[in-house]
N, C-alpha and C positions, 0 to 999 in steps of 0.2 A: 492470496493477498498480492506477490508477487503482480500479476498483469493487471489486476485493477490499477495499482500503484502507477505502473507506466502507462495506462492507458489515461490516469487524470495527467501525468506528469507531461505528456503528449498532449493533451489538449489543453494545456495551460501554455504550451508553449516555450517548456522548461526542459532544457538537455541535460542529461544525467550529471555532470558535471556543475551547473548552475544551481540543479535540485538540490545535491549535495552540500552546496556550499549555503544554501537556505536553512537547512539541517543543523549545518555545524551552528549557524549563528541563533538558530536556537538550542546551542547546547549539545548536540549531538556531536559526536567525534566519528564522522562516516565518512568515507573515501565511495569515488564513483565507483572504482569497483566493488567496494562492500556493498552499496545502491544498486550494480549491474545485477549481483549477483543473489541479492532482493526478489529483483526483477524477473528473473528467468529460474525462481523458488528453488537455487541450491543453498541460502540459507535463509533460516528461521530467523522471524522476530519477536523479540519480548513483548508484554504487555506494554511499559511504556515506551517502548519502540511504535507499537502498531498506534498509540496515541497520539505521538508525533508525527507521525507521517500524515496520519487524519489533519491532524493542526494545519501543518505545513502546505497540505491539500487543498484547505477549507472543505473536508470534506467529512461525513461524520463516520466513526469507527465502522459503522452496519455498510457504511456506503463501499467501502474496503476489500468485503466479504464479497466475491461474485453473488448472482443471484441466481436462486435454485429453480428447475424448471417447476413448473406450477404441477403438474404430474406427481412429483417426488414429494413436494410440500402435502399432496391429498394424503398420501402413503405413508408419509412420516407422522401427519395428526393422528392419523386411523388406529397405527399402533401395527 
């Protein structure tokens, strides 16, 4: 979740510190370093954490998720 996160937060053109403060005004009580440390996945986020970050992103929860190489997707249907 982690680098998806800062890769939209990057391309929105949002510094860790900015993003944050987006956060809090929707209710979330996160310091940039709690966001940093998001970022670089030394900590976990809640269910409705990872819904706000989506929000905040405009981006949708799936979009959050890296995406899996299409290789691993054949292998994971298969069983």
């Amino acid at each position: 979740i982690g680098p998806q996160v800062r890769k939209f937060r990057v391309e929105a053109g949002l510094s860790q510190e900015a993003f944050a403060t987006r956060l809090q005004v929707k209710g979330w009580d996160i310091s940039r370093g709690g966001l940093s440390k998001i970022e670089a996945r030394l900590r976990r986020v809640t269910d409705a954490e990872l819904w706000m970050l989506s929000k905040a992103l405009s981006k949708s929860v799936d979009e959050l998720f890296p995406a899996r190489p299409k290789d691993l997707e054949r292998v994971l249907r298969q069983g």
